[in-house]
C-alpha atoms as an extended CHARMM CRD file, in Angstrom:
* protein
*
       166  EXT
         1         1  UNK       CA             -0.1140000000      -18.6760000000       96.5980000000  PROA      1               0.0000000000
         2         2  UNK       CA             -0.1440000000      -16.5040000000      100.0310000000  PROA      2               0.0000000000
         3         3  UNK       CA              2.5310000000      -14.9260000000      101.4640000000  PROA      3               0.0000000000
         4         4  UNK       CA              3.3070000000      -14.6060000000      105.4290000000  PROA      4               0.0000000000
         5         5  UNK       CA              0.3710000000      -11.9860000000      106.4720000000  PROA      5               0.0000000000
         6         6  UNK       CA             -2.3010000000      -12.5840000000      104.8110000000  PROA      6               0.0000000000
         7         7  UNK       CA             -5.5180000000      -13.3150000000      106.3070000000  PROA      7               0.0000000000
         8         8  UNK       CA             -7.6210000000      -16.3030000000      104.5950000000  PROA      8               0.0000000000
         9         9  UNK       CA            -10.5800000000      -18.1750000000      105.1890000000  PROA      9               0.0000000000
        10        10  UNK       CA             -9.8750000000      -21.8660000000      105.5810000000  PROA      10              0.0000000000
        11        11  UNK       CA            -12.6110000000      -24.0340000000      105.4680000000  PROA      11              0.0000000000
        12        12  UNK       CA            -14.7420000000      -23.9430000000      108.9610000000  PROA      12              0.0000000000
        13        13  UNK       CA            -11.9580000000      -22.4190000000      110.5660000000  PROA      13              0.0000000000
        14        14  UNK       CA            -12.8500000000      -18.6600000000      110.0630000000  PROA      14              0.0000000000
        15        15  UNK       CA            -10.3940000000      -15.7950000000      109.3920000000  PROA      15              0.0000000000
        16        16  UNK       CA             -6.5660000000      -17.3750000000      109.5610000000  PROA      16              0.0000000000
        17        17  UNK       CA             -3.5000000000      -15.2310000000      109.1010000000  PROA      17              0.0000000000
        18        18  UNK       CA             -0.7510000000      -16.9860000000      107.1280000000  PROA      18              0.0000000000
        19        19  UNK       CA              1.8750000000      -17.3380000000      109.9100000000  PROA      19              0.0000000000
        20        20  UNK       CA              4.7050000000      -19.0560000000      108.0160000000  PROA      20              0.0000000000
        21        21  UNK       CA              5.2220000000      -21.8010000000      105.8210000000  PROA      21              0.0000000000
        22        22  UNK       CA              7.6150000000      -24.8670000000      106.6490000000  PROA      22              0.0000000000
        23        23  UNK       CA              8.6440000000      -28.2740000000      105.3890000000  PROA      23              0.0000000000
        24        24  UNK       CA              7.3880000000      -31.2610000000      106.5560000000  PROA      24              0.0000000000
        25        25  UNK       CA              8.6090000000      -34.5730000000      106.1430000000  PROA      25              0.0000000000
        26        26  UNK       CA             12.0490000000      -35.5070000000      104.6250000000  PROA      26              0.0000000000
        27        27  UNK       CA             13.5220000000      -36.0250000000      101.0160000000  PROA      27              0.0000000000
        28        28  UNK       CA             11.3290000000      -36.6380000000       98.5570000000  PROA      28              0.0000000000
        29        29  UNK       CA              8.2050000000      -36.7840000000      101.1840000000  PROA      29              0.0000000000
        30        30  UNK       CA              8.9990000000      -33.2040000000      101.8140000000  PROA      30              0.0000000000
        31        31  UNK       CA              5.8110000000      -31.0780000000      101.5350000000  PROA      31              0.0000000000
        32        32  UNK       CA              5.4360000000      -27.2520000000      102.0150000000  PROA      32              0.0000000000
        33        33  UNK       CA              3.0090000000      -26.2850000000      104.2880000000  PROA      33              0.0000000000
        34        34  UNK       CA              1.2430000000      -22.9350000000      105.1100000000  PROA      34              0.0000000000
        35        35  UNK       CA              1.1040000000      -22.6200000000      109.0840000000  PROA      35              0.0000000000
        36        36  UNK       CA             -2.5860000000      -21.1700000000      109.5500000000  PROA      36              0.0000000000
        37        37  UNK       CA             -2.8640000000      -18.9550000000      112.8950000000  PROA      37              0.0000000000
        38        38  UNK       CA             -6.9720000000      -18.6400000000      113.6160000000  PROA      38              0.0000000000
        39        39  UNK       CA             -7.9360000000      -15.1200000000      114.3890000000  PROA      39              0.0000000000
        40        40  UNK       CA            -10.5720000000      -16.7810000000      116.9310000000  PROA      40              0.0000000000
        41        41  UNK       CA             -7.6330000000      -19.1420000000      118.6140000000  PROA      41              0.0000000000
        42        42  UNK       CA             -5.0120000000      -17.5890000000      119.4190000000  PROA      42              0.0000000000
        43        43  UNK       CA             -2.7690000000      -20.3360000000      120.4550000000  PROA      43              0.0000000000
        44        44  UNK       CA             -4.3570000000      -22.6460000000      117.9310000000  PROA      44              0.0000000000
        45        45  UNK       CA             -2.1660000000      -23.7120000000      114.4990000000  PROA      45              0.0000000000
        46        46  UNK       CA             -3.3090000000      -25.2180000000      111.8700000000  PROA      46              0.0000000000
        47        47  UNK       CA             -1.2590000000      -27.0960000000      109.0220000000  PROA      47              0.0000000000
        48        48  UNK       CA             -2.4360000000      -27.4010000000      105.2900000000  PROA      48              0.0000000000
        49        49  UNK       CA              0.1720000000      -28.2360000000      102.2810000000  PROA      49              0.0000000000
        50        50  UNK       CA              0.6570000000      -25.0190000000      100.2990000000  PROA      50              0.0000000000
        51        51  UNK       CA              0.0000000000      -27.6570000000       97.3210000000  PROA      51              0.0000000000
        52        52  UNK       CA             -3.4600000000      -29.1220000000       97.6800000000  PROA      52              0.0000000000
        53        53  UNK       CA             -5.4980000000      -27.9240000000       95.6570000000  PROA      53              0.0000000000
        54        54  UNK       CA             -8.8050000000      -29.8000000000       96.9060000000  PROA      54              0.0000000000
        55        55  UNK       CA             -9.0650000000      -27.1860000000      100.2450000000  PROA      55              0.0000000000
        56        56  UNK       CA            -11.3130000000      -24.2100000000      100.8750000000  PROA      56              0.0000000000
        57        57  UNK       CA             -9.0990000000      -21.4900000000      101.3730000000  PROA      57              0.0000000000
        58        58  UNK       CA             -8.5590000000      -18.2700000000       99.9310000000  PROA      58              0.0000000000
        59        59  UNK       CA             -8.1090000000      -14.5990000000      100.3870000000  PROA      59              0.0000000000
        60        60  UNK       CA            -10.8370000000      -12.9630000000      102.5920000000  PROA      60              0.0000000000
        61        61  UNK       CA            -12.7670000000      -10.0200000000      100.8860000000  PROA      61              0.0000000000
        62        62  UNK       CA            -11.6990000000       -6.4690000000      100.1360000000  PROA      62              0.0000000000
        63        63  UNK       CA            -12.8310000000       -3.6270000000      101.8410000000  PROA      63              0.0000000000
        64        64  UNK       CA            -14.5400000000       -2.0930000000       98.7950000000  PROA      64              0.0000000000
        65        65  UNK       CA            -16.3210000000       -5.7660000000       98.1440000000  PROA      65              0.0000000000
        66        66  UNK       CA            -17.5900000000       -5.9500000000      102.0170000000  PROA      66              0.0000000000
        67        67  UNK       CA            -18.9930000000       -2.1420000000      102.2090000000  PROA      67              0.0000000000
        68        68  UNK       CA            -20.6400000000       -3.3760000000       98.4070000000  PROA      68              0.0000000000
        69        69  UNK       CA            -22.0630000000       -6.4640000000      100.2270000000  PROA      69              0.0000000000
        70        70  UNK       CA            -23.5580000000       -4.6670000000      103.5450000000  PROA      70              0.0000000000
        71        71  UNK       CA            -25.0920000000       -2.3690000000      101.3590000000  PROA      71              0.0000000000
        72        72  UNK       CA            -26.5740000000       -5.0930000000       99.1320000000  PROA      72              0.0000000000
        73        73  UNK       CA            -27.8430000000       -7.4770000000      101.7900000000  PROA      73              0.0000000000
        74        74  UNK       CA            -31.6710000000       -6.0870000000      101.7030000000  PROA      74              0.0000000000
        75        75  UNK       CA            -31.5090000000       -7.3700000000       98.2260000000  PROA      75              0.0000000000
        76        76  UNK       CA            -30.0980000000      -10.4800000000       99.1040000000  PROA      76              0.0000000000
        77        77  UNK       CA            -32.8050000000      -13.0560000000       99.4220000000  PROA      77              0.0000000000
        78        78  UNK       CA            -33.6080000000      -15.5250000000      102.0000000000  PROA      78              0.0000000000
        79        79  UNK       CA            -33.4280000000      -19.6510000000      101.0890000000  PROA      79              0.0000000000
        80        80  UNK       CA            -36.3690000000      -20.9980000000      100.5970000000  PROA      80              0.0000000000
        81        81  UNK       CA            -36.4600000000      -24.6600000000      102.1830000000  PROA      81              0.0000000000
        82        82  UNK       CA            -39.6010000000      -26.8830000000      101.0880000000  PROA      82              0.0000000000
        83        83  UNK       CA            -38.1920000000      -29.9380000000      102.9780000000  PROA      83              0.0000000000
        84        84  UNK       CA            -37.7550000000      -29.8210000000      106.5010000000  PROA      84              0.0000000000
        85        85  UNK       CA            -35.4110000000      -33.1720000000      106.7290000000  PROA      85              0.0000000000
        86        86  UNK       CA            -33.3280000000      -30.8010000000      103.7910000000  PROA      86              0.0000000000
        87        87  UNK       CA            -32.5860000000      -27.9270000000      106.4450000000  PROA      87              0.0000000000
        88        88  UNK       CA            -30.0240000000      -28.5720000000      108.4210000000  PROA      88              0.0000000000
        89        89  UNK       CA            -28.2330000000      -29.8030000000      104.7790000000  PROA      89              0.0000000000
        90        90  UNK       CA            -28.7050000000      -26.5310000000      103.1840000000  PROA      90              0.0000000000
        91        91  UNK       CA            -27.7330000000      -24.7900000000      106.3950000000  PROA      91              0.0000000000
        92        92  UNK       CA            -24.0260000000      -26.8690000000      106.6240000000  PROA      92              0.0000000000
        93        93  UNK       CA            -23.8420000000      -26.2300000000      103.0100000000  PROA      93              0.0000000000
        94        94  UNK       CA            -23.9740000000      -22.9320000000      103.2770000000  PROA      94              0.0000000000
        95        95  UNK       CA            -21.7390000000      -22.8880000000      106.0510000000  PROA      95              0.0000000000
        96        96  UNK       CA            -18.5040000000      -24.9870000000      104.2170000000  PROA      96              0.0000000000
        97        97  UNK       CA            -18.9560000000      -22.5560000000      101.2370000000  PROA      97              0.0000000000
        98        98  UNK       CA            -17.5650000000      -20.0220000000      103.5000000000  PROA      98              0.0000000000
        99        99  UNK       CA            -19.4860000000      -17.6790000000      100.8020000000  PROA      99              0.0000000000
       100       100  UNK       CA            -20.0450000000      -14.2090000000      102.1820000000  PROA      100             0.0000000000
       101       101  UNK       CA            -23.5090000000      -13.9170000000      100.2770000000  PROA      101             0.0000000000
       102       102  UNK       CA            -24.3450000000      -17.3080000000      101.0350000000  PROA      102             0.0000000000
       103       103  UNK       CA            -23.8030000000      -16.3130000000      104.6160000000  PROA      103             0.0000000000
       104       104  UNK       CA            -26.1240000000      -13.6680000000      104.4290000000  PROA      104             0.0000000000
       105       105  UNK       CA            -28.6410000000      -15.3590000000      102.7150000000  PROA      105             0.0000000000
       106       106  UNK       CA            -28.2870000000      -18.0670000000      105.7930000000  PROA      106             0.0000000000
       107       107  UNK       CA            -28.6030000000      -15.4810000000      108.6320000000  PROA      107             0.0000000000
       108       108  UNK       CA            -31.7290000000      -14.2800000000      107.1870000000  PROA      108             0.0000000000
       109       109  UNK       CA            -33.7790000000      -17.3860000000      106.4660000000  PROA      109             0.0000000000
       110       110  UNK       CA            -32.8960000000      -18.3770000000      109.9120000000  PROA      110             0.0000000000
       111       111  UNK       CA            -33.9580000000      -14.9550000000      111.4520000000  PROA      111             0.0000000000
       112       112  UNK       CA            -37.0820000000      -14.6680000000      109.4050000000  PROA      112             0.0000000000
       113       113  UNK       CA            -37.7350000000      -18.3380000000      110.7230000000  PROA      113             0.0000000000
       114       114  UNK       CA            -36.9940000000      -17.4320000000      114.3750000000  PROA      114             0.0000000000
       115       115  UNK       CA            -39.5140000000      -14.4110000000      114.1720000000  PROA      115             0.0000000000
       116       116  UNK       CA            -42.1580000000      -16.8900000000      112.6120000000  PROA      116             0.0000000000
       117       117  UNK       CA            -41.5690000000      -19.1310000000      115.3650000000  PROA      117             0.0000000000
       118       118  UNK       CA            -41.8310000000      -16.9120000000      118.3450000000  PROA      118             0.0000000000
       119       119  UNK       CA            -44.4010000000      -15.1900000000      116.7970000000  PROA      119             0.0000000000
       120       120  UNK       CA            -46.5050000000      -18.5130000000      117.2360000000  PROA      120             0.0000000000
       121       121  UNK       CA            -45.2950000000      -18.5570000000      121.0900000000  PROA      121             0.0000000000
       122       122  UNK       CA            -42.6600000000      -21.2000000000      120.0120000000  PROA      122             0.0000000000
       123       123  UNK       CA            -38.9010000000      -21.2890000000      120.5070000000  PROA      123             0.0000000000
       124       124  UNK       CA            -36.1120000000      -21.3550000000      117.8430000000  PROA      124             0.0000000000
       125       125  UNK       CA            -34.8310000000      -24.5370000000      117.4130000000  PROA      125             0.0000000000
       126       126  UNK       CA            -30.8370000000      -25.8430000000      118.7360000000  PROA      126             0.0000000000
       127       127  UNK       CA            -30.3820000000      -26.3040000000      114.7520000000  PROA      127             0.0000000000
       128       128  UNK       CA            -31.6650000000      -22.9370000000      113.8140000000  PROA      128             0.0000000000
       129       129  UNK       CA            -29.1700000000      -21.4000000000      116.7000000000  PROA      129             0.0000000000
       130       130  UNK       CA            -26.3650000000      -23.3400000000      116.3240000000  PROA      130             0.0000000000
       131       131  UNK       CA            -26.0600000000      -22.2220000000      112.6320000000  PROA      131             0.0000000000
       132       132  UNK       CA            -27.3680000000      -18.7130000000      113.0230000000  PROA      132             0.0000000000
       133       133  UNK       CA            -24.3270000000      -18.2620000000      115.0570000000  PROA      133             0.0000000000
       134       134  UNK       CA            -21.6220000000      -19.9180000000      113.3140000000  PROA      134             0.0000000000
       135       135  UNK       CA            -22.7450000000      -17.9550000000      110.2560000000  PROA      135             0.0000000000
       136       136  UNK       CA            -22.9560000000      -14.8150000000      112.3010000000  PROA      136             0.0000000000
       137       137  UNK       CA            -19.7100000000      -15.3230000000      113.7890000000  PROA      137             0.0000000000
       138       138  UNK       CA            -17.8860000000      -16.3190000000      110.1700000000  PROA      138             0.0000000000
       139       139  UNK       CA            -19.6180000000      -13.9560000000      108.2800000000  PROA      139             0.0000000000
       140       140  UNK       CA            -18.6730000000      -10.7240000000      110.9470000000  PROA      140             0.0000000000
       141       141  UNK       CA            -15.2000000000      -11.9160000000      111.3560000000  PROA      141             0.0000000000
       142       142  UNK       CA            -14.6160000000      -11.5710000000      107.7750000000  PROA      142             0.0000000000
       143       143  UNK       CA            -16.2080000000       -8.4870000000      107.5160000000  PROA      143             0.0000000000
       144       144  UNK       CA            -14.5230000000       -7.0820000000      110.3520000000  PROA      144             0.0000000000
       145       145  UNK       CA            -10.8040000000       -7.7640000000      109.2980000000  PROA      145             0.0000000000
       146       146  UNK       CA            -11.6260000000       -6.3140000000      105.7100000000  PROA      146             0.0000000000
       147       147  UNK       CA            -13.3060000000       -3.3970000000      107.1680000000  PROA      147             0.0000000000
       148       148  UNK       CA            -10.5140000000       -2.7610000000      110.3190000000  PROA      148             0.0000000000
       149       149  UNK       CA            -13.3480000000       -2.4610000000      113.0830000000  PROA      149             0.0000000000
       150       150  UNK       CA            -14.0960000000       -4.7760000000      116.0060000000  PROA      150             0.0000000000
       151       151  UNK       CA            -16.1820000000       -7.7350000000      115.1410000000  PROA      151             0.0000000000
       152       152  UNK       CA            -18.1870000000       -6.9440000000      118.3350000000  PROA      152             0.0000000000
       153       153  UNK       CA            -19.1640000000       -3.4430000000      116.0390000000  PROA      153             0.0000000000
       154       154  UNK       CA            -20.2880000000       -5.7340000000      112.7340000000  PROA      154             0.0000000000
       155       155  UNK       CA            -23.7400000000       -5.4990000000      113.6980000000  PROA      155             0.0000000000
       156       156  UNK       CA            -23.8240000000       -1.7530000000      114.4360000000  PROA      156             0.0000000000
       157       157  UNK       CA            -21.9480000000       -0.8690000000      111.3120000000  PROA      157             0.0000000000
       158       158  UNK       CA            -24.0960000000       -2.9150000000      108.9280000000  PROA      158             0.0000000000
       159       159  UNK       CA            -27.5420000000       -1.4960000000      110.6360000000  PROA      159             0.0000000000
       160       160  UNK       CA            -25.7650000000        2.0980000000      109.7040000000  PROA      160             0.0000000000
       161       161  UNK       CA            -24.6850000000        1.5350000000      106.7880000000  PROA      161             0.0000000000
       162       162  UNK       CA            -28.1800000000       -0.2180000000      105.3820000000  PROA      162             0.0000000000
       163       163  UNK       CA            -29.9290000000        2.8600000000      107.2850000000  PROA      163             0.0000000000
       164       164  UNK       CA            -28.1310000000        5.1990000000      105.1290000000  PROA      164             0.0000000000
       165       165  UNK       CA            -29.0090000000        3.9960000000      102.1610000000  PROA      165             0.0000000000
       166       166  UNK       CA            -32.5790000000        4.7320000000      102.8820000000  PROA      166             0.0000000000
């Protein structure tokens, strides 16, 4: 259960702060809901019952368990897609785990790719984009509301922090 404050991820909605919860419906229809705010939306609301168990949502990282994942992402390891027709699968997969490592692992297959490609005087493709920054995006707003610094600074902070180690 969360409590009024909390920031969650909910499914491919990001970083949501628990803004209340309220009954809907009436007598024995009534349903408790948890009234999501989106970090990236501020006038958006969304409504999931506090009851259904069948959602992707839960608490976002710690602070200790997102400095431990910057400084373990050169050891995380790319995904290795055989099947081109399989990509953009494995890439929306990866997405609607909302799984920080999985993230990771997601940016840099796609970034590897991209250098590959241009490399070879081609372009990345809309797919390849279009994921890179949705993972991006979910993966550094996370980070940054467990850490307390702009998202804007996420890629900044992880470059120093994976420099350090070194």
């Amino acid at each position: 259960m969360f409590v009024i404050g909390d920031y969650v991820i909910y499914r491919n909605n990001g970083v949501c702060e628990v803004g209340d919860t309220i009954y809907m419906g009436s007598g024995k229809e009534a349903r408790r809901y948890y009234v999501l705010l989106p970090v990236k939306d501020k006038d958006g609301k969304i409504y999931t019952p506090v009851d259904n168990n069948n959602s992707t949502m839960r608490k976002i990282i710690t602070k200790n368990n997102a400095i431990s994942l910057i400084r373990k992402i050169p050891e995380i390891e790319p995904k290795q897609i055989e099947d081109e027709k399989q990509r953009e699968t494995i890439y929306k997969e990866a997405i609607r785990t909302c799984d920080c490592r999985k993230l990771v692992s997601l940016i840099k297959t796609i970034y590897i790719r991209n250098n590959e490609r241009h490399a070879k005087g081609m372009k990345s493709t809309v797919i390849d984009d279009r994921y890179f920054k949705k993972a991006e995006n979910n993966l550094y707003s996370e980070l940054s509301i467990a850490i307390g610094i702009e998202q804007s600074d996420m890629p900044s902070y992880i470059t120093e922090v994976i420099d350090n180690l070194q």
